[in-house]
Backbone and ligand atoms as CSV (ligand in chain L), in Angstrom:
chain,resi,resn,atom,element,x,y,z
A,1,UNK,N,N,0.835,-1.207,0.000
A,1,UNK,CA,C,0.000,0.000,0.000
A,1,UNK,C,C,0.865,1.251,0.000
A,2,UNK,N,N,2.055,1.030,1.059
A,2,UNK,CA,C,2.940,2.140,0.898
A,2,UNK,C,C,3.269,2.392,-0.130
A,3,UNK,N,N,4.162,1.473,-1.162
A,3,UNK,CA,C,4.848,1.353,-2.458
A,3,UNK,C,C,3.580,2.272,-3.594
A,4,UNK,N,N,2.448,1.777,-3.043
A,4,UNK,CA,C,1.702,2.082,-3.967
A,4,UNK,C,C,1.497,3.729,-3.985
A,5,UNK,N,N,1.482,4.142,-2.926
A,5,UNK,CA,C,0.692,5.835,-2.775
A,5,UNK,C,C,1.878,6.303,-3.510
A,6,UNK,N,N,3.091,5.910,-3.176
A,6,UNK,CA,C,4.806,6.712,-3.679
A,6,UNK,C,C,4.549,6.398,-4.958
A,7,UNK,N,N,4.241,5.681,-5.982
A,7,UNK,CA,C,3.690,5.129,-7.030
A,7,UNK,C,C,2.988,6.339,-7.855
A,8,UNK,N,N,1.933,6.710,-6.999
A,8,UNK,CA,C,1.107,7.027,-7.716
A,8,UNK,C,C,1.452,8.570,-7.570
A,9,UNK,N,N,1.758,9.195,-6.419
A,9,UNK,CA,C,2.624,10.345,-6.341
A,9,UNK,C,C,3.789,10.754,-7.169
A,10,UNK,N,N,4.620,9.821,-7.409
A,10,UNK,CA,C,5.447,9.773,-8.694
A,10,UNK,C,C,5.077,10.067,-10.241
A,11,UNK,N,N,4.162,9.000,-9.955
A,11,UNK,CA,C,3.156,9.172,-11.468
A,11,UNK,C,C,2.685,10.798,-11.739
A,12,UNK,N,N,2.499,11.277,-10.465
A,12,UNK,CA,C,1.445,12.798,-11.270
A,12,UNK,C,C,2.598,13.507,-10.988
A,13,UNK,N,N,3.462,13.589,-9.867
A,13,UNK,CA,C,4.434,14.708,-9.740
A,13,UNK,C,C,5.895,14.372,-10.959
A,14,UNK,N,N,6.071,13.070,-11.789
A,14,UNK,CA,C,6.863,13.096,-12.806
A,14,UNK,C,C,6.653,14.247,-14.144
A,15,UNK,N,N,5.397,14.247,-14.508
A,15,UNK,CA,C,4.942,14.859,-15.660
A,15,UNK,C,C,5.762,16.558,-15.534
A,16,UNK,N,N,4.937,17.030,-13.935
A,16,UNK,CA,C,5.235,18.329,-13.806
A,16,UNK,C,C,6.778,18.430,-13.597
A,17,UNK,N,N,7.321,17.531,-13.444
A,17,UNK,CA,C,8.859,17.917,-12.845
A,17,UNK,C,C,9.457,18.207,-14.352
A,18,UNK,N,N,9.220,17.023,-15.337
A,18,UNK,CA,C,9.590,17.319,-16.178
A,18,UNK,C,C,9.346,18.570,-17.019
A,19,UNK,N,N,7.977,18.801,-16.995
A,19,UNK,CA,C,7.589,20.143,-17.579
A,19,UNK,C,C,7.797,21.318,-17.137
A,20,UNK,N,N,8.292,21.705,-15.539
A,20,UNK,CA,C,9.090,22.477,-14.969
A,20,UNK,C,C,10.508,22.515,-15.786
A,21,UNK,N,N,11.499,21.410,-16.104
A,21,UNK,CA,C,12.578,21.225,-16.548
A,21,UNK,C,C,12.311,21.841,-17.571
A,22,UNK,N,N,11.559,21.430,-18.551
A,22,UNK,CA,C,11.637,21.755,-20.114
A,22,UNK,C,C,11.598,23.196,-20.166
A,23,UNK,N,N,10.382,23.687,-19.053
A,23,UNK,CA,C,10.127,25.376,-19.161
A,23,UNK,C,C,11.359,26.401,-19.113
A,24,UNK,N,N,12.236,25.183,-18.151
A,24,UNK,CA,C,13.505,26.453,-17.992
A,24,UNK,C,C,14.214,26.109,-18.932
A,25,UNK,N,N,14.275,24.978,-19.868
A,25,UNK,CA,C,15.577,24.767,-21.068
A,25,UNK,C,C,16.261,24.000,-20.628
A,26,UNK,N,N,16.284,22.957,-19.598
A,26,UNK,CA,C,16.488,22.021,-18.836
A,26,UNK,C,C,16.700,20.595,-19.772
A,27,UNK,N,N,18.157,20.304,-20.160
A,27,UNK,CA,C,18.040,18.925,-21.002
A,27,UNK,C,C,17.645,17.803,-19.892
A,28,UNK,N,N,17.348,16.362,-20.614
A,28,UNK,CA,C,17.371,15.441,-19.722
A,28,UNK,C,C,17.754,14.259,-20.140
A,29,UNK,N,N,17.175,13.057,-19.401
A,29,UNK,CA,C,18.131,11.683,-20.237
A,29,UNK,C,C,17.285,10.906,-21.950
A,30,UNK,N,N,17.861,10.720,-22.477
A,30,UNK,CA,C,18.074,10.916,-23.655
A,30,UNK,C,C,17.305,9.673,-23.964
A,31,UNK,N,N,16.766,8.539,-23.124
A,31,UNK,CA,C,15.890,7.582,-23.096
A,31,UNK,C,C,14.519,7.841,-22.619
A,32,UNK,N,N,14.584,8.045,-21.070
A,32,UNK,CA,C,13.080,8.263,-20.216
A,32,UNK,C,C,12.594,9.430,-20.624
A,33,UNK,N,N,13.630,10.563,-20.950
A,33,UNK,CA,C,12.755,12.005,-21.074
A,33,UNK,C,C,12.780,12.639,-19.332
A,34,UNK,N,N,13.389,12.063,-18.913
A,34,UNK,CA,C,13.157,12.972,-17.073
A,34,UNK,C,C,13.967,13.676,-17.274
A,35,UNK,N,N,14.315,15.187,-17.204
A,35,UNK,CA,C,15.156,16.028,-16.678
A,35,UNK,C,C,15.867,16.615,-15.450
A,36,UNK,N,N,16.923,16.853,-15.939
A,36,UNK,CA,C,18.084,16.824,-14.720
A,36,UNK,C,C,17.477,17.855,-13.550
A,37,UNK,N,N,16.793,18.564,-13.437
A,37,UNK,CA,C,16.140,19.312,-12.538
A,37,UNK,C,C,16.146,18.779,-11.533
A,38,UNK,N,N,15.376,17.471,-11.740
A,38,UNK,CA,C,15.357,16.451,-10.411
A,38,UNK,C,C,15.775,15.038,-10.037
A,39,UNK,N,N,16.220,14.811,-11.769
A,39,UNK,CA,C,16.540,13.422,-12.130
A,39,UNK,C,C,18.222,13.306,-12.269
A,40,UNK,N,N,18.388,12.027,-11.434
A,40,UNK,CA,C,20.271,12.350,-11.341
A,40,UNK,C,C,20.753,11.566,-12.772
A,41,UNK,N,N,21.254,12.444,-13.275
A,41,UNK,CA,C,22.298,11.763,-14.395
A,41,UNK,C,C,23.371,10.627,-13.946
A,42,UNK,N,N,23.564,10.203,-15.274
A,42,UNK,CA,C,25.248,9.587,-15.277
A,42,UNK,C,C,26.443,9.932,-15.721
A,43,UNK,N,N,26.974,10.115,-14.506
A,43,UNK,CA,C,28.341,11.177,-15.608
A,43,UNK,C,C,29.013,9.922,-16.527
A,44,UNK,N,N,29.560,10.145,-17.582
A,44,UNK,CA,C,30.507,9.769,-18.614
A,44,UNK,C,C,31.887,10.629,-18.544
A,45,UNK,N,N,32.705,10.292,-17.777
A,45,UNK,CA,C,33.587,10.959,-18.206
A,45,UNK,C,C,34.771,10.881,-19.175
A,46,UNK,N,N,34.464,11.863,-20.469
A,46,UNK,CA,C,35.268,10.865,-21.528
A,46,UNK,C,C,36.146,12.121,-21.835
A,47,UNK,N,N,36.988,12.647,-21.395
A,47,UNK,CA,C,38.048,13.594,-20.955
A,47,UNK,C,C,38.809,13.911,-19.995
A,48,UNK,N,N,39.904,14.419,-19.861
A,48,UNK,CA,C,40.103,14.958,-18.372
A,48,UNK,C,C,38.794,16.267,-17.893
A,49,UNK,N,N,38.483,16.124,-17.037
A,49,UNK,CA,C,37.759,17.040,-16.042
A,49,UNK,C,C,36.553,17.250,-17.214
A,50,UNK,N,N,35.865,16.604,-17.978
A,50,UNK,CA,C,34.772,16.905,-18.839
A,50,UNK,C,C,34.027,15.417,-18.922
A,51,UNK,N,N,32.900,15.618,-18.558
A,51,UNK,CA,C,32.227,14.427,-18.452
A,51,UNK,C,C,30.443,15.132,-19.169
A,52,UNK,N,N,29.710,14.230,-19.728
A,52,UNK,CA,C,28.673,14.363,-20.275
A,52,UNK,C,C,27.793,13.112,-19.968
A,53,UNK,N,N,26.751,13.245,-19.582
A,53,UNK,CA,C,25.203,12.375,-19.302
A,53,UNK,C,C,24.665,12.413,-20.208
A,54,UNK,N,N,24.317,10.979,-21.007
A,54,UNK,CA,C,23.409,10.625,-22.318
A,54,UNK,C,C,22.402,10.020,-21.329
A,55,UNK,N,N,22.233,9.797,-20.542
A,55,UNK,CA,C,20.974,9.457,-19.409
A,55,UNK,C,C,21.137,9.059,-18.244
A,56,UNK,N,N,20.046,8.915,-17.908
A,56,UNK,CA,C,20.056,9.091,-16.195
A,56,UNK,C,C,20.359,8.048,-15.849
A,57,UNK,N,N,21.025,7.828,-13.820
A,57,UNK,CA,C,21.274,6.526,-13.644
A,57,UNK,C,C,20.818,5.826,-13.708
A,58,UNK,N,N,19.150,5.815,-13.158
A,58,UNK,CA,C,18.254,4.815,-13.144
A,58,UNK,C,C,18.287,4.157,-14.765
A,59,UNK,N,N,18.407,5.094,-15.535
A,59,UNK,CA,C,18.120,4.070,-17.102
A,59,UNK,C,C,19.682,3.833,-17.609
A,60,UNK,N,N,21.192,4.002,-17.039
A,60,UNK,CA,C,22.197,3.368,-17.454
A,60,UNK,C,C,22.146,2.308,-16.612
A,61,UNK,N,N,21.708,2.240,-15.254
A,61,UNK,CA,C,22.044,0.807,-14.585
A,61,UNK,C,C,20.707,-0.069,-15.418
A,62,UNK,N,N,19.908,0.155,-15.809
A,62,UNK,CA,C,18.384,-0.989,-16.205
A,62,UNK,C,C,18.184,-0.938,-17.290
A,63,UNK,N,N,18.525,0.144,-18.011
A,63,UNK,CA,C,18.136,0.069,-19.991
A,63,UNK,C,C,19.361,-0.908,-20.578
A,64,UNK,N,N,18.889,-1.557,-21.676
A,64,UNK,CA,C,19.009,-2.390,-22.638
A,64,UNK,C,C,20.260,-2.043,-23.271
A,65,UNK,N,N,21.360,-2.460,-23.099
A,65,UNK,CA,C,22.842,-1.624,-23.531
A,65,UNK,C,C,22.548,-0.971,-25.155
A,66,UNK,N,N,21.475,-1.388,-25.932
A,66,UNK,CA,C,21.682,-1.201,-27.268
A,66,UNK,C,C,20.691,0.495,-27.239
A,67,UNK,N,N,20.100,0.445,-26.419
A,67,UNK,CA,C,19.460,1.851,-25.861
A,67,UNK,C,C,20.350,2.892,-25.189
A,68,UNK,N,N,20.921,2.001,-24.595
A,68,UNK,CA,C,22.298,3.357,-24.344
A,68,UNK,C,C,23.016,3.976,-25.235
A,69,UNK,N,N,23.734,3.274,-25.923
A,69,UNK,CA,C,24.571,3.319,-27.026
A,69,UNK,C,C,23.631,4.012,-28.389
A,70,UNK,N,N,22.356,3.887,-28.222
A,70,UNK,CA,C,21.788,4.941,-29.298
A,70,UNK,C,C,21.874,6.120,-28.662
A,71,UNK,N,N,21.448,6.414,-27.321
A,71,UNK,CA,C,21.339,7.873,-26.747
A,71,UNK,C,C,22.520,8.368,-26.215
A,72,UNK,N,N,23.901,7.673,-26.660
A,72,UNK,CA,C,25.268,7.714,-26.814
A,72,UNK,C,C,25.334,8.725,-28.429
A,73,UNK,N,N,24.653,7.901,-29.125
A,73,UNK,CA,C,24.755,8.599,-30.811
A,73,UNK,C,C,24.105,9.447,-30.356
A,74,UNK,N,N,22.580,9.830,-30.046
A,74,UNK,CA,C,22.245,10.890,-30.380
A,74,UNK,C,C,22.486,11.995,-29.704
A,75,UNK,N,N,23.183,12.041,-28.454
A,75,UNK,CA,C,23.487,13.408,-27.750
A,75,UNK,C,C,25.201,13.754,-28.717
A,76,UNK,N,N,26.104,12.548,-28.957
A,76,UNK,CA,C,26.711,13.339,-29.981
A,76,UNK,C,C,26.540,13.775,-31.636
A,77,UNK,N,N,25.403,13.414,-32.077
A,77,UNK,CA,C,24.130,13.778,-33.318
A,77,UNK,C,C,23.746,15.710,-32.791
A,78,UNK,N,N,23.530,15.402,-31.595
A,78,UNK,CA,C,23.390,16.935,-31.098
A,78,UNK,C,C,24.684,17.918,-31.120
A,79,UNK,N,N,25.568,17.571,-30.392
A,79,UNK,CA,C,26.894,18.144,-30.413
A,79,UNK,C,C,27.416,18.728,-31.179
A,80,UNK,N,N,27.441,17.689,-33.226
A,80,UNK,CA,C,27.456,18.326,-34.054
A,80,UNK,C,C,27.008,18.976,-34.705
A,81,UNK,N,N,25.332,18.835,-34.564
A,81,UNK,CA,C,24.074,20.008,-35.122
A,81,UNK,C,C,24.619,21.196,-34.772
A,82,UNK,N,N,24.897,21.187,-33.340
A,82,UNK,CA,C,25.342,22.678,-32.764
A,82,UNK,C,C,26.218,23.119,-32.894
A,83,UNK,N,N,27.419,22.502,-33.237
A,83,UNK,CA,C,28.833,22.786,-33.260
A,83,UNK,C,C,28.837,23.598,-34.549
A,84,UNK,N,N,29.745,25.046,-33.879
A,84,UNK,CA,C,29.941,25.985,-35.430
A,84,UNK,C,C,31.488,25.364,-35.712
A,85,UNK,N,N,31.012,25.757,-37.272
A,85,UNK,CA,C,31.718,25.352,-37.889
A,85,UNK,C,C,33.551,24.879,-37.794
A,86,UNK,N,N,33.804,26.435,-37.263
A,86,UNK,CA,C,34.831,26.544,-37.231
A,86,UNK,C,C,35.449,25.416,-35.854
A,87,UNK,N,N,34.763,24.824,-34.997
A,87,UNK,CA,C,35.387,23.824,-33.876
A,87,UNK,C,C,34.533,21.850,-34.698
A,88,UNK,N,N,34.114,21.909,-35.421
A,88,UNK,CA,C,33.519,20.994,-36.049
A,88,UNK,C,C,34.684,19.889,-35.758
A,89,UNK,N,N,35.933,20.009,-36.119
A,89,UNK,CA,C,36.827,19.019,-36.263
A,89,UNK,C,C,37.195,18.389,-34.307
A,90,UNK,N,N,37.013,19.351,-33.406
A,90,UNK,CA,C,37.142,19.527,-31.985
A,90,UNK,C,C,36.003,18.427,-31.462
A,91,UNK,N,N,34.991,18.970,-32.204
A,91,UNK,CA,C,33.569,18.169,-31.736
A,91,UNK,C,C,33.586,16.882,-32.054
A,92,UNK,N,N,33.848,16.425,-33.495
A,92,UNK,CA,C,33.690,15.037,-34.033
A,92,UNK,C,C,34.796,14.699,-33.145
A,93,UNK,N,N,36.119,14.736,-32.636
A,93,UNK,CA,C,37.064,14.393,-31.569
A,93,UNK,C,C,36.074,13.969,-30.503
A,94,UNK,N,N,35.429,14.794,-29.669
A,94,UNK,CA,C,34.848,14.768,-28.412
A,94,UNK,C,C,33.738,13.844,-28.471
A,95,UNK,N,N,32.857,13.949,-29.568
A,95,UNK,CA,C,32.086,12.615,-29.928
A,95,UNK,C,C,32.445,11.921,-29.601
A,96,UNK,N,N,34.001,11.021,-30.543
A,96,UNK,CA,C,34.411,9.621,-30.465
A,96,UNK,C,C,35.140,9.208,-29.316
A,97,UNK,N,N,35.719,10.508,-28.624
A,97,UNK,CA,C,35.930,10.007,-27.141
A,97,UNK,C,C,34.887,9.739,-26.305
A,98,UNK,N,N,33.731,10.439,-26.563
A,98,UNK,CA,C,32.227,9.790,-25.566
A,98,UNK,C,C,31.827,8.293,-25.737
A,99,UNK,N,N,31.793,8.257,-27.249
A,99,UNK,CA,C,31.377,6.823,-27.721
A,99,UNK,C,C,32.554,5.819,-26.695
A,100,UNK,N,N,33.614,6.070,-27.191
A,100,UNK,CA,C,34.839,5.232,-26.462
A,100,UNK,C,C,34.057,5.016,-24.974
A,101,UNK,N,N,34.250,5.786,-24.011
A,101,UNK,CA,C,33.865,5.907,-22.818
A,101,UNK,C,C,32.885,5.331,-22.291
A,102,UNK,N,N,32.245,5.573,-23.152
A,102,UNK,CA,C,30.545,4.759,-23.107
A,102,UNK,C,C,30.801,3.307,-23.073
A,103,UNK,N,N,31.542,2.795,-23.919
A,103,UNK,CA,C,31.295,1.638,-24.351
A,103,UNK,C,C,31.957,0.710,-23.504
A,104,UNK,N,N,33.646,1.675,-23.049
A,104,UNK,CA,C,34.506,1.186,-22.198
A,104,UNK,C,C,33.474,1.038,-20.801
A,105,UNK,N,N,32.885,1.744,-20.374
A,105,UNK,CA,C,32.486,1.572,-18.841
A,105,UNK,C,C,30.839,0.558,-19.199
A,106,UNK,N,N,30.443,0.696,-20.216
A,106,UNK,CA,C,29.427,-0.507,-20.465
A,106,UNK,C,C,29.923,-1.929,-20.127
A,107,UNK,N,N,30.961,-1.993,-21.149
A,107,UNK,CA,C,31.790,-3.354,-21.218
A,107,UNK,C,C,32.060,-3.791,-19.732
A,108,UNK,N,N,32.410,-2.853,-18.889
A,108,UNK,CA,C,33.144,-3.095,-17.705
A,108,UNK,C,C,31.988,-3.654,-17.063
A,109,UNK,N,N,30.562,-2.958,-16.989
A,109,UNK,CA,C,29.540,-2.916,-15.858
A,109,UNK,C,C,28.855,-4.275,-16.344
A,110,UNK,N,N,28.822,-4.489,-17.562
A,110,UNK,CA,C,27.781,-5.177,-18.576
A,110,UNK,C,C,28.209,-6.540,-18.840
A,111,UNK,N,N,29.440,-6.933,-18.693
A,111,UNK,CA,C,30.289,-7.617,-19.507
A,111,UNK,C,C,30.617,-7.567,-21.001
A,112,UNK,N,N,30.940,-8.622,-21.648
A,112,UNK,CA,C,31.067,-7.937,-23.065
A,112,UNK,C,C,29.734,-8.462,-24.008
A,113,UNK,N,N,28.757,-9.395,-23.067
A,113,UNK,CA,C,27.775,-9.775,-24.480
A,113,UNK,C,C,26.923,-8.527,-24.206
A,114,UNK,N,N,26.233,-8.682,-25.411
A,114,UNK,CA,C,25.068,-7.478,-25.541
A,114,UNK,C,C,23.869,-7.753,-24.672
A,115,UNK,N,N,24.039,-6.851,-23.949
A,115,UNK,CA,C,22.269,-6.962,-23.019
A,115,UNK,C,C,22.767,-7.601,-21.269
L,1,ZN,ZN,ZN,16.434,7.925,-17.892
């Protein structure tokens, strides 16, 4: 009964949290759609002192590795939309070090088969 009321409190107060997030320009994880407002990311850190969240913990420890690794592509799909021109060559760098990173700390957590 407990589980359940937190349940259902979740359920109506998720929508608004997120729509609070979005109002301010608030990205979020790149699977569930929850924003970082209230939802804890996963850092990636695929640099010195630069780390980036393609989604939140709850969906890197429980989503489907082949779901990660898309919302791996598409936050660096974003990177380069945005990237002017002139750092373009900087960005596609920083991409393939995310991908790396990603995959390296998947492998580690995941083992190496898929899923
Ligand atoms: Zn998520």
């Amino acid at each position: 009964m407990r589980v359940e009321k937190k349940n259902i409190l979740h359920n109506i107060l998720r929508p608004l949290l997120n729509l609070w997030g979005r109002i301010q320009g608030i990205s979020g994880c790149l699977i569930c759609g929850d924003t970082w407002n209230w939802k804890k990311p996963h850092n990636v850190l695929f640099k010195r002192n630069v780390s980036a969240f393609p989604t939140c913990e709850e969906c890197w420890q429980t989503a489907p590795k082949h779901l990660i690794e898309t919302a791996t592509h598409e936050l660096g799909r974003k990177w380069i939309l945005q990237s002017p021109s002139e750092h373009l060559k900087e960005t596609l760098k920083d991409v393939r070090l995310l991908k790396n990173a990603c995959e390296k700390e998947l492998s580690v957590s995941r083992g190496k088969t898929n899923e």
